[in-house]
Every structure is written in structure tokens, then in C-alpha cells.
Residue, then its C-alpha position, 0 to 999 in steps of 0.5 A: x244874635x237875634x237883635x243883630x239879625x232884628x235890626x239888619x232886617x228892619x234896616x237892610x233887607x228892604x234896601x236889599x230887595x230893593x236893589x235885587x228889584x233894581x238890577x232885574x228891572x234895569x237888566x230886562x227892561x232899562x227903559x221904563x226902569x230910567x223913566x221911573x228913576x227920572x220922572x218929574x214931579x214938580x217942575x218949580x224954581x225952588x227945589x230939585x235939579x237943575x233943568x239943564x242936568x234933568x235934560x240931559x239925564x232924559x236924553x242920556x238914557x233916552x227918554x223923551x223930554x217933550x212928553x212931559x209938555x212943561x214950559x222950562x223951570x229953574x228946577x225939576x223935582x224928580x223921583x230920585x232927587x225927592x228919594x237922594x237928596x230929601x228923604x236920605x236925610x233921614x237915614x243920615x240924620x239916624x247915623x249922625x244921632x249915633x255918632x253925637x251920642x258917640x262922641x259926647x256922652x260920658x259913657x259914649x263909645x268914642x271917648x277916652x282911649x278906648x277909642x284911640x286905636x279904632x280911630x287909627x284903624x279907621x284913619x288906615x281903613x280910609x287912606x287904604x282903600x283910597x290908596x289902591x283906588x287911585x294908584x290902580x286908576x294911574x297903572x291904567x292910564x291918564x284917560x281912566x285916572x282922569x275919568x274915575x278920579x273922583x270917586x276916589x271916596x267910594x271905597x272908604x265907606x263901611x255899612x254899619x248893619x251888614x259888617x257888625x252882622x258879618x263881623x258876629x258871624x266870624x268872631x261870635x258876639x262875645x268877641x272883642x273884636x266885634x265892638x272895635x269894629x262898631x267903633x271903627x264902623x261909627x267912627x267911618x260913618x263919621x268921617x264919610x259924612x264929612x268927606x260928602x260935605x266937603x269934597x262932594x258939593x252939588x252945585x257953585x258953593x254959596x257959603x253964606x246960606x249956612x247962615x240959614x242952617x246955622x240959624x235954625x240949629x241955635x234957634x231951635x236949641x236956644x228956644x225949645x231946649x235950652x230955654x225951658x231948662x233954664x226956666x225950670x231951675x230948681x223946679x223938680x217937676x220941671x214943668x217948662x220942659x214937660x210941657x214942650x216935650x208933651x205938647x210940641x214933640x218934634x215939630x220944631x226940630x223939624x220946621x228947624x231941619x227944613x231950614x237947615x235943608x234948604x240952607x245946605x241945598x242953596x249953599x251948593x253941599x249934599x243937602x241930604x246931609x241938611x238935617x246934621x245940623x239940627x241932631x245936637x239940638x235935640x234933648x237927648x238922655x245922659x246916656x246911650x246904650x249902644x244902636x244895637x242895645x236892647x236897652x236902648x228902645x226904654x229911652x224916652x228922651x226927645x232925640x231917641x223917641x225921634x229916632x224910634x218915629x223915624x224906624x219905619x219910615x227910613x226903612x221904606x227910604x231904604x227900600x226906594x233908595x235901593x230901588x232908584x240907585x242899584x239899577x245898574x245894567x251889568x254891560x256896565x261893569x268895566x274898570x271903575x267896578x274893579x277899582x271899587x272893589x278893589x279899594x274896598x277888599x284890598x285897600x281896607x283890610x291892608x289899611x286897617x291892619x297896618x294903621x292898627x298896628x301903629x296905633x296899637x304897638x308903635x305907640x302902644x295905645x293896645x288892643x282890647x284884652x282879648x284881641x290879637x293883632x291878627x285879628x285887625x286883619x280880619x276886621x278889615x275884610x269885614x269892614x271892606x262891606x261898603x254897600x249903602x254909603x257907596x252907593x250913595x257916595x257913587x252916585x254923588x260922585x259921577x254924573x249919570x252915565x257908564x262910568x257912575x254905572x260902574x261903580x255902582x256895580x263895585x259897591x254892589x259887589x263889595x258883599x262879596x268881602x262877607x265871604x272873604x272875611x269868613x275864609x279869612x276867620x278860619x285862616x287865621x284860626x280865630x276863636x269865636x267867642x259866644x255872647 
């Protein structure tokens, strides 16, 4: 229990506090909240948001524009894009490096059918929640679904730290349902990286700019991974790569990941997903004991050792980013709130008990010994914690303004599925099984 508790710390309770300070600010003095939020740092013609949307987001929250006394850029680098769409490209290159290992290693928690009915109950803890967002959104009317329609994604998301928490808490640790969970939570992680580059673009798409991305992915494998291997066949010393590894660490992975951001940037996709690219480039150990394994900090390979340079740091993002997207007035609760919510504490659950049953015993892929069908149930309502994801999909997903507002207010909320999930545990007589 203590690593469990360990990480939720060192991840999530500085974002907790930073959207506890958000919702206080915003709730006692809004307007000096939102000119933090968007303050200029740099006006440029390379990097940030659009002028004309940086203006309009002034004007909304009415702050003066002219107080700033700039002549007119292309761009405006402003305190919540350098938090959003930069530094977040750590936190997301961080659950992308789980996913990889995840996926490609051998013993890697995403291969095989071990994995098989997570992925259908993951498949249902998506289409679920989508499901009662959009058809409450039509029983409200034309106006509300046109209005909301496009944060039909923020209800499928699930926060890794806090539901693998919760989910120890209702099963014990010892309990098989808790690593289906962490399959079912990785493998949302995954798809919602997805859905965020797909349906979720900044601007006018420019595909060919993924070249650039694509480019600084190979180059950097090819010449600072692949090459140095191959020149140390049949050297058991492997002097080519010890010597890459000691003396150029990460810089060129980053120089890489730099590019690789900017491409997703002028390629109109989320460039806080610019760094994905650049993950699998990294030399990484044969194997991976898991995000919550105490083991796992003895690994010294190049993407491990990165991640572990990069703890504290995203812990201080997390924080900012708490800080510069939860400040939500609570006059702004309103319908979007509600179909949040309720895509995530009734969408969820359903979907990941209906799909996991069809996964498990309509084509009788099973369950882990040990684990009752029940219990899928229950997972549910621990994965409906959508929280950090949420957040982030909310605000991509709305321009600033009530109705994005809202639904932040819906992600925030979603914590209440903790509480549930608890009830729901003992309603089901689920036996914990200590670890």
C-alpha cells in the first residue's frame, strides 16, 4: 500500500492542490485568476495561440488587451499554453512510455490474452460513457447536443493514479481485479492518446509537417540507438553504445522531441502530444515491471533513467496544470456538468460490465482466477475517476468559455465515483484480498 500511496502522492496530490487553489481563486476573485491563466509571455510569429483567439479569450473574461501595449503578432505564448500544449508533453510522453512497454515487451501487461478481456472492457468503458453523453445531450434538446456535442470524449478518460488507489481500497491489493483494472486503465490511456490526436486538432491540419515529427523519430533512433548497437557486434563490452549512453544521455532524444513537437504543432494535432513519436526511440530494457513496481526504479536503461529525470519535474506541471484549468466558477455548473458526470459514474460502469461480459463468456476469453463477473461491475465505477484526462480533453475540447466551464466541473466531480465504487464494493460483498 505504501508504493500505491508513494506514487499517488508524488503524482497527484500537488495537481489536487492545484485545482483546490483553482476553484478558491476563481470563486473569490476571477478576475485576477484569468489574467494569470492568460497572461502573455512572449508575443512571436512561431509558438502559442493564435492572436485573434488570445484576444478574444481577453475579452471574454474581461481583461484588457491594450494593457499589454504590443504591436500585433501571429502568435501569443501565454501562461496556460506554455503549461497545456508544452510542459503536458511530458506528463503524456510519461503514460505513452507505459503503454510502449506495455505493448512491446515480452513480458509486457498488454500482450497475449491475458489481455484480451481488459481491452473488451475497456472498448465498453469508452463506447458507455460516450453512449449516455450524447443520448442525454439529444433528450435535452437540439440547442444542448449542438452545444456539447463535442466533448462527447471527455467521459471516456480514466486517471491511472487515483483509480488503481481506489480500486486497492475496494479489492485489497492482493486482488485480481485490481491488475485487470491497471490493463483496463493503461489500455484507456492509450486509446484517449488517440482520440486527442484524431478527433481533437488545434487548428487547419497540415499533415505533411509530420514529416518533420516522423524524421526526428528515425533519425534519432537510427543514429543514437540503432547505430551504436550495430557497431558493437560481437563486442561484449559494447563500447559504441556505453559511450552514447554516458556522454550524450537524453539531449538527443530531446533536440528530437523538440522537432517532433513542433511538427505536431504546424501540423494543426495537440502538440502536447508531440513528444509520442520520440518514446519508442529510446533504448529501453528487455523488460518492465510494471508503473507501480518497486523494482522498476533499479532499471537503468536510457527511457527508464529518462522517466525517473523527469518525476519531479512533471510533478511541478501537474501542479500548474491543476492550477491553470480547474479554476471553474461554480455559477458555471449547468448541463454539460451533469453529462460529464454522467457518462463517467453510469456510462462506464454499464460499459465495462456489459463488454466484459461478452469478452469473458459470450466468446469465452475468461476471467483471472479468482475474479467474479460481478466484479467487472465494480471496476466500472472505479474507472469512472476521470479527473486528469478529463480535464485535459475539456479544455481541448470547448473554447474557453460556460459551457467548456462546465464541463470541467463534471471532470472535477467525477471523484465522487470513489465513494461509489466503495458502496458498490460492499454491496456486492466483495472480498478483499490483502497483498
Amino acid at each position: 500500500m505504501y508504493r500505491v500511496w508513494n506514487f499517488v502522492t508524488n503524482y497527484s496530490l500537488l495537481l489536487i492542490l492545484g485545482a483546490s487553489i483553482a476553484l478558491i481563486w476563481a470563486n473569490t476573485d476571477a478576475h485576477s485568476y484569468h489574467l494569470l491563466v492568460e497572461y502573455p509571455l512572449w508575443f512571436n510569429d512561431f509558438i502559442g495561440y493564435t492572436h485573434h483567439h488570445w484576444v478574444e479569450t481577453m475579452e471574454l473574461h474581461h481583461l484588457d488587451v491594450e494593457m499589454f501595449g504590443h504591436s500585433e503578432t501571429h502568435k501569443v505564448l501565454t501562461v496556460h499554453y506554455l503549461v497545456n500544449d508544452i510542459l503536458m508533453a511530458f506528463f503524456f510522453a510519461i503514460a505513452a512510455k507505459e503503454v510502449w512497454e506495455a505493448v512491446i515487451l515480452e513480458n509486457g501487461s498488454l500482450r497475449g490474452k491475458k489481455a484480451a478481456t481488459p481491452l473488451f472492457a475497456t472498448a465498453g468503458g469508452m463506447i458507455g460513457p460516450v453512449a449516455v453523453y450524447l443520448g442525454l445531450a439529444a433528450v435535452l434538446g437540439s440547442d444542448t447536443f449542438n452545444a456539447v456535442a463535442n466533448g462527447w470524449a471527455i467521459p471516456t478518460a480514466t486517471d491511472i493514479a487515483f483509480s488503481y488507489l481506489v480500486g486497492r481500497l475496494v479489492f485489497g491489493a492482493g486482488h485480481p481485479a485490481v491488475r485487470f483494472l491497471l490493463l483496463l486503465a493503461i489500455a484507456d490511456d492509450a486509446a484517449g492518446l488517440i482520440i486527442l490526436a484524431v478527433f481533437y486538432p488545434e487548428g487547419d491540419l497540415a499533415p505533411l509537417w509530420l514529416l518533420l515529427s516522423l524524421a526526428a523519430a528515425v533519425g534519432v533512433f537510427v543514429l543514437f540507438n540503432w547505430l551504436p548497437r550495430r557497431l558493437d557486434r560481437g563486442d561484449q563490452i559494447r563500447t559504441k553504445s556505453t559511450w552514447v549512453r554516458q556522454k550524450l544521455s537524453f539531449w538527443p532524444y530531446l533536440i528530437a522531441g523538440a522537432l517532433s513537437w513542433y511538427g505536431f504543432a504546424q501540423a494543426g494535432l495537440h502538440p502536447a502530444l508531440g513528444l509520442l513519436p520520440i518514446v519508442p526511440t529510446l533504448p529501453h530494457a528487455d523488460r518492465a515491471f510494471g508503473i507501480f513496481a518497486e523494482a522498476e526504479q533499479y532499471l537503468t536503461d536510457l527511457l527508464n533513467h529518462t522517466e525517473h529525470l523527469l518525476k519531479h519535474p512533471v510533478e511541478i506541471v501537474l501542479f500548474f496544470f491543476g492550477l491553470l484549468n480547474a479554476g471553474v466558477e461554480f455559477s458555471a455548473i449547468g448541463e454539460p456538468t451533469w453529462l460529464v458526470l454522467a457518462g463517467l459514474i453510469i456510462g462506464k460502469p454499464v460499459g465495462v460490465m456489459l463488454f466484459g461480459y461478452i469478452g469473458a463468456h459470450t466468446l469465452r476469453l475468461g476471467l483471472p482466477m479468482g475474479m467474479r463477473t460481478i466484479d467487472l461491475f465494480v471496476i466500472g465505477c472505479v474507472a469512472a475517476i476521470g479527473f486528469t484526462v478529463s480535464l485535459f480533453v475539456a479544455s481541448v475540447a470547448f473554447d474557453p468559455g460556460p459551457v467548456q466551464d462546465a464541463a470541467k466541473m463534471g471532470a472535477l466531480f467525477s471523484f465522487g465515483a470513489a465513494i461509489i465504487s466503495i458502496i458498490a464494493g460492499k454491496l456486492t460483498r466483495v472480498q478483499k484480498q490483502p497483498g
